[in-house]
Biopython code that builds the backbone (N, CA, C, O; Angstrom):
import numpy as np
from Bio.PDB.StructureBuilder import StructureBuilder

atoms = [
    (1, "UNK", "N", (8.447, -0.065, -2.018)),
    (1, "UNK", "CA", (8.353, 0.773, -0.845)),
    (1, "UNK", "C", (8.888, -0.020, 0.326)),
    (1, "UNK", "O", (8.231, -0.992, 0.697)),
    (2, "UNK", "N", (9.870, 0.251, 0.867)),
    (2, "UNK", "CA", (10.457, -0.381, 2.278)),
    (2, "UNK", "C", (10.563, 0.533, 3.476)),
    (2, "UNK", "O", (10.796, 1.741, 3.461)),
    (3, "UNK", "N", (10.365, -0.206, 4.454)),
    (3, "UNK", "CA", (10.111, 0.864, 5.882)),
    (3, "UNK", "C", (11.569, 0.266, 6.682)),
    (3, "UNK", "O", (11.889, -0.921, 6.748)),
    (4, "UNK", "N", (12.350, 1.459, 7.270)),
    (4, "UNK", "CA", (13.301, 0.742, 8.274)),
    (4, "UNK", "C", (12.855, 1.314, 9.514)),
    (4, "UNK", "O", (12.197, 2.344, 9.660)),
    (5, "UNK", "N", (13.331, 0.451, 10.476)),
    (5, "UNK", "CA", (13.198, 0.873, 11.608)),
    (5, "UNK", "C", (14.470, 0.351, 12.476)),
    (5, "UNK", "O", (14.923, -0.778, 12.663)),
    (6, "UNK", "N", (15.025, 2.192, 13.122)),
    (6, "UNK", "CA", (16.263, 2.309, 13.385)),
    (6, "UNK", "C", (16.262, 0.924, 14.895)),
    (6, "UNK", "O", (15.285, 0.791, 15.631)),
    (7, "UNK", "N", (17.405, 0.176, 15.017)),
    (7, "UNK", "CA", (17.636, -0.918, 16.144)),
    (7, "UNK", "C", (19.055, -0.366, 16.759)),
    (7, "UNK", "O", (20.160, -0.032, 16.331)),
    (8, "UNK", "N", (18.029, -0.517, 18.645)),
    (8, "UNK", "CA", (19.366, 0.174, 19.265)),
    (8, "UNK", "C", (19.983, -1.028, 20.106)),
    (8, "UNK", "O", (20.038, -2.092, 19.490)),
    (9, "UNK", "N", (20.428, -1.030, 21.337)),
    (9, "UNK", "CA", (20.604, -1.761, 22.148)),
    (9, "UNK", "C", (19.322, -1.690, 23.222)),
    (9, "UNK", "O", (18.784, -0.641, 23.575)),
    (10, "UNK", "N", (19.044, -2.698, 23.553)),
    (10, "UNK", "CA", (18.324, -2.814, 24.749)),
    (10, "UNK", "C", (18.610, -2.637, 26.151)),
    (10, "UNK", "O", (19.034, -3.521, 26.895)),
    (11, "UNK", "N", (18.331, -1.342, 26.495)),
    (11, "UNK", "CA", (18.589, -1.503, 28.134)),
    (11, "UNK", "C", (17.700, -1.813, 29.281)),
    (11, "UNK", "O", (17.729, -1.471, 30.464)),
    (12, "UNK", "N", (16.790, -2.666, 28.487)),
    (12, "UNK", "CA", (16.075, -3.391, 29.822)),
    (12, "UNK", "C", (15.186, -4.327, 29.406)),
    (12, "UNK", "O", (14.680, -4.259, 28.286)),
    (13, "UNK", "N", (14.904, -5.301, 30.272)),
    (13, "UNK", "CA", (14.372, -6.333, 29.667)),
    (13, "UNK", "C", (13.336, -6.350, 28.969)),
    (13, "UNK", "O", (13.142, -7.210, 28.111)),
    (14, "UNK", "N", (12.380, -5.238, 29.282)),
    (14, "UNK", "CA", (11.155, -5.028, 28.139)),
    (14, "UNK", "C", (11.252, -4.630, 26.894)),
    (14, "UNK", "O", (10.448, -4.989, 26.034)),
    (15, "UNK", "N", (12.376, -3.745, 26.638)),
    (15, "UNK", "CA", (12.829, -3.393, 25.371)),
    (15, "UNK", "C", (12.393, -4.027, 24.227)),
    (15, "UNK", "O", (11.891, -3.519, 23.224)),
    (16, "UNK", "N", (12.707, -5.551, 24.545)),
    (16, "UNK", "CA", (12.447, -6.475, 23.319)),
    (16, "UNK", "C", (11.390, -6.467, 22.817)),
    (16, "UNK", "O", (11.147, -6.378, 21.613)),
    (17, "UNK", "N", (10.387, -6.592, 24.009)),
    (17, "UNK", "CA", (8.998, -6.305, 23.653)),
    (17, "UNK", "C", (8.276, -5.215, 23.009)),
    (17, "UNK", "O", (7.294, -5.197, 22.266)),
    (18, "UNK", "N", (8.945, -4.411, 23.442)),
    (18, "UNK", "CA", (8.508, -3.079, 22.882)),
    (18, "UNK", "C", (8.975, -3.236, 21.653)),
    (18, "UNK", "O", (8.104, -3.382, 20.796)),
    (19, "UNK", "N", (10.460, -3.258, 21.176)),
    (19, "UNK", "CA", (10.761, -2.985, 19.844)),
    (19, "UNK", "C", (10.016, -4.085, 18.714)),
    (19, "UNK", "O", (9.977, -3.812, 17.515)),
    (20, "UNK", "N", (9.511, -5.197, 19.205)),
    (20, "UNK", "CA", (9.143, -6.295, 18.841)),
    (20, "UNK", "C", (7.598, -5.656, 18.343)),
    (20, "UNK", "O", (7.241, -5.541, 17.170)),
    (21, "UNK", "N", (6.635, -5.203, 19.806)),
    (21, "UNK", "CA", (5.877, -4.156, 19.053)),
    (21, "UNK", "C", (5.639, -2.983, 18.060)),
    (21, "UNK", "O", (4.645, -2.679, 17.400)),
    (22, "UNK", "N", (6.543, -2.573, 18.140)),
    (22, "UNK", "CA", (7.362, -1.008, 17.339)),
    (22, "UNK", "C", (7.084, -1.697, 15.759)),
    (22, "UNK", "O", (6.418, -1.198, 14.852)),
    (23, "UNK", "N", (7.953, -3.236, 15.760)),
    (23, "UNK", "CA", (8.196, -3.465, 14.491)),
    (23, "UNK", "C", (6.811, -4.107, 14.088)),
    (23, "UNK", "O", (6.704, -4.437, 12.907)),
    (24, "UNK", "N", (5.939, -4.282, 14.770)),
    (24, "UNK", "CA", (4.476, -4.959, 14.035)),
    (24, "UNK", "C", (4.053, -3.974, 13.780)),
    (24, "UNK", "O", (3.916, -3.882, 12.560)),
    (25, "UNK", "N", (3.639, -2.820, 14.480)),
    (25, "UNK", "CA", (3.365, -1.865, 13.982)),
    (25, "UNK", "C", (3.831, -1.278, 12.656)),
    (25, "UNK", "O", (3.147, -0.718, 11.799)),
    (26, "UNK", "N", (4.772, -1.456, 12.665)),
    (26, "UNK", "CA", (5.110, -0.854, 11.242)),
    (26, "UNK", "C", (4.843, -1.376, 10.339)),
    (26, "UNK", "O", (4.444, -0.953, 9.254)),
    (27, "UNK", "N", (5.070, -2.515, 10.758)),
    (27, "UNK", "CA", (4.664, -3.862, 9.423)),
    (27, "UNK", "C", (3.182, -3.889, 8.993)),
    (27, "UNK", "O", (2.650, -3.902, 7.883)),
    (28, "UNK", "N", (2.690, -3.891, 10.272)),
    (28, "UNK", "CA", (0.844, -3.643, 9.507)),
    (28, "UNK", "C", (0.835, -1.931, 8.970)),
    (28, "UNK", "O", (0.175, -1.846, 7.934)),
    (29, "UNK", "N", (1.256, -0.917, 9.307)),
    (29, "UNK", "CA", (1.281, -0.028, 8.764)),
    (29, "UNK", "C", (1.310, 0.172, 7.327)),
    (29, "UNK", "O", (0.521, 0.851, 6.670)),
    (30, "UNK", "N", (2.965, -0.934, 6.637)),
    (30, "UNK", "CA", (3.263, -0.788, 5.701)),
    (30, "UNK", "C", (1.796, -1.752, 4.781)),
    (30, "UNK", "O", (1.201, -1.400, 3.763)),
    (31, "UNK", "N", (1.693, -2.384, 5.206)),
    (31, "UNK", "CA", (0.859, -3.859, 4.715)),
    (31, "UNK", "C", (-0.553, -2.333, 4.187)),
    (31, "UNK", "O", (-0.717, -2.100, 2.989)),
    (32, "UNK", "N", (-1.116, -1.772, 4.940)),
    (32, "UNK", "CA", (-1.846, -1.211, 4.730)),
    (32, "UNK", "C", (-1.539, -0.256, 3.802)),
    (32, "UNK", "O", (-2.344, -0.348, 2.875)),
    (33, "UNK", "N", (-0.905, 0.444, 3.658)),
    (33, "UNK", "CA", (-0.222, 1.211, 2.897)),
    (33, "UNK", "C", (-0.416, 0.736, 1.081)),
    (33, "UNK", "O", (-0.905, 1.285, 0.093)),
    (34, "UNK", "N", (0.236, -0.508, 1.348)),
    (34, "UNK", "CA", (0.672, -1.203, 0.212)),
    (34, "UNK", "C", (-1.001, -1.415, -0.330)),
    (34, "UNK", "O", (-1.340, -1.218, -1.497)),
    (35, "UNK", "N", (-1.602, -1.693, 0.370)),
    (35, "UNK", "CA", (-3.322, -2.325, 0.101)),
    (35, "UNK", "C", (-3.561, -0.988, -0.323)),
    (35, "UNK", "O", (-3.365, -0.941, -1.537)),
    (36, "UNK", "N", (-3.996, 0.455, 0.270)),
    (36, "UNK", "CA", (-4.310, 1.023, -0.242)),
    (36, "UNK", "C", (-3.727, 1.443, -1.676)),
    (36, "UNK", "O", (-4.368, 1.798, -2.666)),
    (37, "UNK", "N", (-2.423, 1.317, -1.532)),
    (37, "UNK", "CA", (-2.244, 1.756, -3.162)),
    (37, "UNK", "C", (-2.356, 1.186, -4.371)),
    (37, "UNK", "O", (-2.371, 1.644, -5.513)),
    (38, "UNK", "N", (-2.491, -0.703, -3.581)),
    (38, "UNK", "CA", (-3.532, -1.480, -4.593)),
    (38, "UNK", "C", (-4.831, -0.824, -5.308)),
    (38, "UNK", "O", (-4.987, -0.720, -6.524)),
    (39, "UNK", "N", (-5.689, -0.423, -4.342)),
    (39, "UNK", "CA", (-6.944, -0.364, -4.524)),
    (39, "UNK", "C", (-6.870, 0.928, -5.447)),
    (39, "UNK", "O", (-7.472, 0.954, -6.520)),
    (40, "UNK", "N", (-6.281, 1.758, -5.096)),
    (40, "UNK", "CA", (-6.252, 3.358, -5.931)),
    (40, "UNK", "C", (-5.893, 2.791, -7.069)),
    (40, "UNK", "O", (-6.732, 2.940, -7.957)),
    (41, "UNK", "N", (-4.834, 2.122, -7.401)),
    (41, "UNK", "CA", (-4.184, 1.474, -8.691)),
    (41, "UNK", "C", (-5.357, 0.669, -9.558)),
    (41, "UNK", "O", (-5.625, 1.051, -10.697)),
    (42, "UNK", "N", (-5.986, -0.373, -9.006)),
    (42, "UNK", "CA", (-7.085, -0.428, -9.261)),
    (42, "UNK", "C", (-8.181, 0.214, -10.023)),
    (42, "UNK", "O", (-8.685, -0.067, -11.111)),
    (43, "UNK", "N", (-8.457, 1.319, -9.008)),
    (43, "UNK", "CA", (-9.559, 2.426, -9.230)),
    (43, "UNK", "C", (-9.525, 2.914, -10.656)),
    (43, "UNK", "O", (-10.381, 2.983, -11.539)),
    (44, "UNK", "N", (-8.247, 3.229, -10.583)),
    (44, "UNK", "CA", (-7.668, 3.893, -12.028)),
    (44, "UNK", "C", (-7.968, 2.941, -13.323)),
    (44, "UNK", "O", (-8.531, 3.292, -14.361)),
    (45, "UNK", "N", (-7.507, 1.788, -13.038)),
    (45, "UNK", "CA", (-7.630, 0.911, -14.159)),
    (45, "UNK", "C", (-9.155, 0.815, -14.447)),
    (45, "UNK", "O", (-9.581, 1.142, -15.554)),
    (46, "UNK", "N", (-10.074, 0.319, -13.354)),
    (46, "UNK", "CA", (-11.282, 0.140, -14.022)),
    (46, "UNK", "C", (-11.898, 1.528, -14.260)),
    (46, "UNK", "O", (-13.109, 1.425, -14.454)),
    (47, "UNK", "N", (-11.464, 2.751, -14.305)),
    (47, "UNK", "CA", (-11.654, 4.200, -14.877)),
    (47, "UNK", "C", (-11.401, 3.853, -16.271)),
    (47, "UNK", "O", (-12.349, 3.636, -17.026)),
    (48, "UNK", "N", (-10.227, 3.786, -16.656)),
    (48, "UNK", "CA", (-9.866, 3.721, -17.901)),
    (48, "UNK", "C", (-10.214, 3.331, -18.624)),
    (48, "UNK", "O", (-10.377, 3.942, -19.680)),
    (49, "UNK", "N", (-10.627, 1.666, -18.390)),
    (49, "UNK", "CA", (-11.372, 1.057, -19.044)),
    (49, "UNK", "C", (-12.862, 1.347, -19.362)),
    (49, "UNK", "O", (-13.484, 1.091, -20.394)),
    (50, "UNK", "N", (-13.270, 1.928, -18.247)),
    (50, "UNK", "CA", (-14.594, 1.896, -18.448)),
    (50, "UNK", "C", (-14.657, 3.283, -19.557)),
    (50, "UNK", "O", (-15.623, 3.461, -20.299)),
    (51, "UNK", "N", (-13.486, 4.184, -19.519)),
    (51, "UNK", "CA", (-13.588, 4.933, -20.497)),
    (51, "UNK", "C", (-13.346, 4.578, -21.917)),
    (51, "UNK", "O", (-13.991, 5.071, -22.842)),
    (52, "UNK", "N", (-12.436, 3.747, -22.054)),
    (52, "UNK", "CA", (-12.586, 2.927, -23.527)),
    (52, "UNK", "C", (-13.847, 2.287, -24.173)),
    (52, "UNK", "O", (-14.294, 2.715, -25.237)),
    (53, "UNK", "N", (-14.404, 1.255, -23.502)),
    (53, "UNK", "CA", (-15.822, 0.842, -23.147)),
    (53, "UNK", "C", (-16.824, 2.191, -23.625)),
    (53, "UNK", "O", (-17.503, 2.081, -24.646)),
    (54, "UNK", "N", (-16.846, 3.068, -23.059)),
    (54, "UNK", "CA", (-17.890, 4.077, -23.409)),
    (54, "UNK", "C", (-17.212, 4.611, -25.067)),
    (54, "UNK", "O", (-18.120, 4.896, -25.849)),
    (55, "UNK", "N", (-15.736, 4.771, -25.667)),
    (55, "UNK", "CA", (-15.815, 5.236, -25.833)),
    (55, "UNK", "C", (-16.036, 4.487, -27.390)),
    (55, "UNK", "O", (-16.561, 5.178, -28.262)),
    (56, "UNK", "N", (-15.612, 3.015, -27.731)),
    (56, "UNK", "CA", (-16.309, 2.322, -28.197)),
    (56, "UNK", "C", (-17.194, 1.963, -28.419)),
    (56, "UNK", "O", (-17.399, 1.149, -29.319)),
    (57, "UNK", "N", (-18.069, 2.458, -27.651)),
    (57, "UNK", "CA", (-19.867, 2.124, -27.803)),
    (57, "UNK", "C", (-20.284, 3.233, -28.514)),
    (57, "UNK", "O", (-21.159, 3.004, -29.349)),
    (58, "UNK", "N", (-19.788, 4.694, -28.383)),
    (58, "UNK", "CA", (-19.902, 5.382, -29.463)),
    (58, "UNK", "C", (-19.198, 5.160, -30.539)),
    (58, "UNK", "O", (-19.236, 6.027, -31.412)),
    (59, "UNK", "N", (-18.493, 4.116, -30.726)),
    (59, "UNK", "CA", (-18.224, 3.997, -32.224)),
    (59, "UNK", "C", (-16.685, 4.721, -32.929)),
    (59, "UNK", "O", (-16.245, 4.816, -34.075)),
    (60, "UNK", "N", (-16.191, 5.144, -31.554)),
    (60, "UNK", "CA", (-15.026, 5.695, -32.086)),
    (60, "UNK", "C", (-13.780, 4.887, -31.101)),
    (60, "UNK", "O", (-14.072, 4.267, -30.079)),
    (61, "UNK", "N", (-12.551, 5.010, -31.553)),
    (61, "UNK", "CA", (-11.266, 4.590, -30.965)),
    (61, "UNK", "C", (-10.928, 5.210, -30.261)),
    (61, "UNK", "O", (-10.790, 6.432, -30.314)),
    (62, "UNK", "N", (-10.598, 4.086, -28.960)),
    (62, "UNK", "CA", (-9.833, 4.507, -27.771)),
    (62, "UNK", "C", (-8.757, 5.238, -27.848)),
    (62, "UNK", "O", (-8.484, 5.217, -29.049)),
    (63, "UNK", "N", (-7.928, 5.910, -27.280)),
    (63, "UNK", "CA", (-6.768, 6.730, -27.721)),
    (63, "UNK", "C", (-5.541, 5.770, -26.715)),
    (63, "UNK", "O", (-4.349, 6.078, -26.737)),
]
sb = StructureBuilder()
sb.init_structure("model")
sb.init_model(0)
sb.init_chain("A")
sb.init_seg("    ")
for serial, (resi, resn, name, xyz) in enumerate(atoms, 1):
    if name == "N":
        sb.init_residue(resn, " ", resi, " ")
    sb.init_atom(name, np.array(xyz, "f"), 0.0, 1.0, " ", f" {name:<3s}", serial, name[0])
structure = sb.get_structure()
């Protein structure tokens, strides 16, 4: 997953700052992003497992 963020010219001296902000923002945006879809990814796995786990304890094979 990559984020761009369009770069223009600066017409004034704050610009920099701003775009400098613009781009942290995005960057923690993405950072978060990325974390959450860790954790969902995650979620899933210890689902699964825990469904194998159960389904072994009854004595039959996981699929």
């Amino acid at each position: 997953m990559s984020t761009k963020v369009a770069r223009s010219v600066e017409p004034a001296n704050g610009a920099t700052t701003n775009r400098s902000a613009l781009q942290s923002q995005a960057d923690a945006t993405s950072v978060q992003a990325l974390k959450a879809r860790a954790t969902l990814l995650q979620s899933q796995l210890d689902f699964v497992q825990a469904c194998d786990e159960l389904t072994r304890a009854m004595g039959r094979i996981p699929q």
